[in-house]
BAVEXKE-942948 format. One record per residue: z, x, y of N, C-alpha, C, O in turn; residue in one letter. Coordinates in steps of 0.1 Angstrom, whole numbers, plus 5000, padded with zeros to 4 digits. Atoms other than C-alpha are relative to their C-alpha. Layout:
residues N
{node {Z, X, Y}, {Z, X, Y}, {Z, X, Y}, {Z, X, Y}, 'a'};
...
This chain:
residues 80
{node {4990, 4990, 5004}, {6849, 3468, 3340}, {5013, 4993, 4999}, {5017, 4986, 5008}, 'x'};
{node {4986, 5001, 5004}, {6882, 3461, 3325}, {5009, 5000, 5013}, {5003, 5006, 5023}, 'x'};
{node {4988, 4996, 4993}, {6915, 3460, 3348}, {5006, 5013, 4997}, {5003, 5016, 4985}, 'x'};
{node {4987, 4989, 5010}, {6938, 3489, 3339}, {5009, 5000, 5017}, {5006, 5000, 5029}, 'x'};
{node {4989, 4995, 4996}, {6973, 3495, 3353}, {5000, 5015, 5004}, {4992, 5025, 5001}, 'x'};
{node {4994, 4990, 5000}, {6993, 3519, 3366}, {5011, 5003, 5008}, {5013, 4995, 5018}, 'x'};
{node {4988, 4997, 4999}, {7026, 3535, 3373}, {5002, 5012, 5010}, {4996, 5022, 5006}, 'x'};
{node {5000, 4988, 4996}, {7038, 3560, 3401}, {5014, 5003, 5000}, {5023, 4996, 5005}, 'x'};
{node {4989, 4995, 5006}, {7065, 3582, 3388}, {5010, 5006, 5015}, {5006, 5010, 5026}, 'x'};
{node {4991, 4996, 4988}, {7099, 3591, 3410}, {4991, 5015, 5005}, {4990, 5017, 5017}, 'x'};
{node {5005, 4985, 4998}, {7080, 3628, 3410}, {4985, 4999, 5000}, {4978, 5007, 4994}, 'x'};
{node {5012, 5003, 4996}, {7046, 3613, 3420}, {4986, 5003, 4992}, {4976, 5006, 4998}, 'x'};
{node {5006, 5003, 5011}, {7027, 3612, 3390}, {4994, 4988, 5002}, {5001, 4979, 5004}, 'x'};
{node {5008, 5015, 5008}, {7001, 3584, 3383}, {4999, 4998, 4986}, {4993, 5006, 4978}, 'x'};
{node {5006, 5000, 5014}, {6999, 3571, 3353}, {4994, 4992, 4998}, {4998, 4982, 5005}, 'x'};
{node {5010, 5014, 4998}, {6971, 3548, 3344}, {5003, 4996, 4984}, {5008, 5003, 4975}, 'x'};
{node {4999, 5004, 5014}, {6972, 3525, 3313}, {4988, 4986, 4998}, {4978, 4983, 5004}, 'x'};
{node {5012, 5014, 5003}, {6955, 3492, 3298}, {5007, 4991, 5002}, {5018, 4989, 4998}, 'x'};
{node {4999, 5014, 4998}, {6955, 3461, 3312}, {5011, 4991, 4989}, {5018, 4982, 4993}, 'x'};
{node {4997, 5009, 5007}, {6969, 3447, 3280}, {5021, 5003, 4995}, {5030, 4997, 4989}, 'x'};
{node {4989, 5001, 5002}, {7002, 3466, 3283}, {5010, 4995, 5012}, {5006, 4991, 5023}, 'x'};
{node {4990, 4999, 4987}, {7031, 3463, 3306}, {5004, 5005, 5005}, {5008, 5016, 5001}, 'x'};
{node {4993, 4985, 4993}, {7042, 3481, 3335}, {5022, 5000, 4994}, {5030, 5009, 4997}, 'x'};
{node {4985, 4993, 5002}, {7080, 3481, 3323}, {5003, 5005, 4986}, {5014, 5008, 4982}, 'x'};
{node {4998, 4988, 5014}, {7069, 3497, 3286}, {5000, 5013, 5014}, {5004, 5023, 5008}, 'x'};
{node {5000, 4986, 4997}, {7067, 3525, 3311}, {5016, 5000, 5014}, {5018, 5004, 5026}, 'x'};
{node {4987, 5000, 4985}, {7101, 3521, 3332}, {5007, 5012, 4994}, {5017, 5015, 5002}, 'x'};
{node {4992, 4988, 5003}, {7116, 3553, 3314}, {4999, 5015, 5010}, {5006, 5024, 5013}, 'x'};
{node {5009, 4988, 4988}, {7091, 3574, 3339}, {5006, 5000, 5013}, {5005, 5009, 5021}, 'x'};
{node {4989, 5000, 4990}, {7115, 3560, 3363}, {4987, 4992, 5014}, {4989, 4997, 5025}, 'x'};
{node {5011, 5004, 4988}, {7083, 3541, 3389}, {5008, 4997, 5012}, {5019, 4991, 5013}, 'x'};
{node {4996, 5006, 4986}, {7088, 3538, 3424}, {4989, 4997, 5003}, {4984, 5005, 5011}, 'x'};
{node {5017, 5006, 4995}, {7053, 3519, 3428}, {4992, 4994, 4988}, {4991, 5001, 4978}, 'x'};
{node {5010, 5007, 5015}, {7032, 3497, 3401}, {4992, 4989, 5006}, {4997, 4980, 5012}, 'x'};
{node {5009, 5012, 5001}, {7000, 3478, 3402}, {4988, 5005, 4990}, {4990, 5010, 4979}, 'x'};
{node {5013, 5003, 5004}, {6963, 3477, 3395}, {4992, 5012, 5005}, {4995, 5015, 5017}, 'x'};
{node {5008, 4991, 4994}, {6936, 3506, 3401}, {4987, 4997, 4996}, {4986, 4997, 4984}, 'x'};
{node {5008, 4999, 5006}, {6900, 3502, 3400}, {4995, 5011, 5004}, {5000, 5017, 5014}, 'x'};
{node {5008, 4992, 4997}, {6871, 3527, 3398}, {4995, 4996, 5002}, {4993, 4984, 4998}, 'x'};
{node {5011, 4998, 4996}, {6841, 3536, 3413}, {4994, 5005, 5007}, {5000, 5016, 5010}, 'x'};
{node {5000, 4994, 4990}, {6817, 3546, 3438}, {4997, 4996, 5008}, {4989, 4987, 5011}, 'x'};
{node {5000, 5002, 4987}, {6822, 3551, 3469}, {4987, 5000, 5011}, {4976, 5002, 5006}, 'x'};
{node {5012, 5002, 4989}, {6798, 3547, 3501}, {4995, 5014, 5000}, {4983, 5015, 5003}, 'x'};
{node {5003, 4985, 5000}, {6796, 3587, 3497}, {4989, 5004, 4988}, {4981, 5014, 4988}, 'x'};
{node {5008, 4999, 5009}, {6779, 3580, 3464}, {5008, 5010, 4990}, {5002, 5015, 4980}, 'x'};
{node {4990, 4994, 5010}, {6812, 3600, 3448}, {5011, 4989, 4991}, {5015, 4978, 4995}, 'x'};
{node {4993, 5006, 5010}, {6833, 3588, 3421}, {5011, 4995, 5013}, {5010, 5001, 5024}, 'x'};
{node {4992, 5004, 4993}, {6863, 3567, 3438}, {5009, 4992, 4994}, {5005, 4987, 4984}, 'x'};
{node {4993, 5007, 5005}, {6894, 3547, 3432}, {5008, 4987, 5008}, {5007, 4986, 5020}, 'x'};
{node {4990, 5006, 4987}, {6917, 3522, 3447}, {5018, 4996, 4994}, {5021, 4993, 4982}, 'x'};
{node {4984, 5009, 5010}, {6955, 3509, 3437}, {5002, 4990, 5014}, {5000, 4989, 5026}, 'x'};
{node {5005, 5018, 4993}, {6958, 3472, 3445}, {5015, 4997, 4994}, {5021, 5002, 4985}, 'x'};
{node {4992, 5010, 5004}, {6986, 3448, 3442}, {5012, 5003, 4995}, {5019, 5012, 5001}, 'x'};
{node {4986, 4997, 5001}, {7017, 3446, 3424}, {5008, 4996, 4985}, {5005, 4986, 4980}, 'x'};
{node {4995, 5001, 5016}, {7039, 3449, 3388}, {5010, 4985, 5000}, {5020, 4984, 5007}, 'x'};
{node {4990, 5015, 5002}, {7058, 3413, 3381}, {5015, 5004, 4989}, {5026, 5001, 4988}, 'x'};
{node {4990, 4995, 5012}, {7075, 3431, 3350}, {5011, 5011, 5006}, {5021, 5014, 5000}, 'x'};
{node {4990, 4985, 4996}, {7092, 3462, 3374}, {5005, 4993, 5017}, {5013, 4998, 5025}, 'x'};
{node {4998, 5003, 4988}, {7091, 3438, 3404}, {5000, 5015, 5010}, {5010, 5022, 5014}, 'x'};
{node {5002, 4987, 4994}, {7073, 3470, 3423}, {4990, 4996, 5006}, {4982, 4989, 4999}, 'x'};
{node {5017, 4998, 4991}, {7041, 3471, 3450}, {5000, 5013, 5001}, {5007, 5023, 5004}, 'x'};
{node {5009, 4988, 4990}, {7016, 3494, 3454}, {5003, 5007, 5009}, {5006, 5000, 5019}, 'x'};
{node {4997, 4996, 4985}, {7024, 3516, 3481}, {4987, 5012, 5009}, {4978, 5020, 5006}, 'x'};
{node {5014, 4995, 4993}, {7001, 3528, 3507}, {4992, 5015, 4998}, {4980, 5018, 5000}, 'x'};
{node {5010, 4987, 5005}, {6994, 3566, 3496}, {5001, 5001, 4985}, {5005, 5011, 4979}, 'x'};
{node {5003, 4998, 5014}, {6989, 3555, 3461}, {4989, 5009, 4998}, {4988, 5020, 4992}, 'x'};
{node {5013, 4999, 4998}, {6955, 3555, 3467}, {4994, 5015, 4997}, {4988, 5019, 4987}, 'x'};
{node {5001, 4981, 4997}, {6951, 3593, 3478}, {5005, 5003, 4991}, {4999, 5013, 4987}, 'x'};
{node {4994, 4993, 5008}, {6973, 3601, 3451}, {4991, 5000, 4988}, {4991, 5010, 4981}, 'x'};
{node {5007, 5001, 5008}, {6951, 3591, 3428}, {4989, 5007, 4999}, {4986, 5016, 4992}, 'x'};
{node {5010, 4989, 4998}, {6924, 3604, 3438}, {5002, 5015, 4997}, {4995, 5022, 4990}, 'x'};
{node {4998, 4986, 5002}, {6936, 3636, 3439}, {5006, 5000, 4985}, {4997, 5002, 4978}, 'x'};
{node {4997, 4997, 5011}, {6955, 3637, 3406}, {4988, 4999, 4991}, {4987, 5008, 4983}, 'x'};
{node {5008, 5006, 5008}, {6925, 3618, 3388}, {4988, 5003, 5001}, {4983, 5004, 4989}, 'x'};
{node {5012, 4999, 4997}, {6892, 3626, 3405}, {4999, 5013, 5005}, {4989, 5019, 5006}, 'x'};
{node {5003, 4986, 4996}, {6903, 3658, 3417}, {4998, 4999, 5015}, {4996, 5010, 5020}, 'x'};
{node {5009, 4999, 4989}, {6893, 3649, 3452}, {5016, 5005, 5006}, {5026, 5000, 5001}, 'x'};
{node {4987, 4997, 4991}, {6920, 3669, 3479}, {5001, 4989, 5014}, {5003, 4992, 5026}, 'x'};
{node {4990, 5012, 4991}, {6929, 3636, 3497}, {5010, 4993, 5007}, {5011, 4984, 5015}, 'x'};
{node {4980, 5002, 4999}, {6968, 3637, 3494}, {5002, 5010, 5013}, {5013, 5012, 5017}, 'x'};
């Protein structure tokens, strides 16, 4: 599977994108957080995600309830 990005907005939004853009095409969203997210599944045998690492272009890390955030905006799952 592909890489893909993503951006978390001052008002806690994810936004996911493609690998092939940049996180600071999206600096208008205002991020306080940018890296990498993959999917998959989990040991539960349910869909799952992760956010990893860190943007060079917004000079931003990941931060630790990305993760959950995602999940829940993305997968639906009530994790946050």
């Amino acid at each position: 599977m592909a890489r893909v990005k993503y951006i978390r907005t001052k008002d806690n939004k994810i936004i996911v994108f493609s690998e092939l853009q940049q996180h600071s095409e999206f600096w208008m969203f205002n991020p306080i957080s940018a890296g990498f997210i993959s999917f998959g599944i989990g040991s539960d045998r349910n869909p799952d995600c992760s956010c990893f690492g860190q943007s060079g272009s917004l000079n931003l890390k990941s931060m630790e309830d990305d993760s959950a955030l995602a999940k829940k905006q993305i997968l639906g799952c009530g994790y946050y």
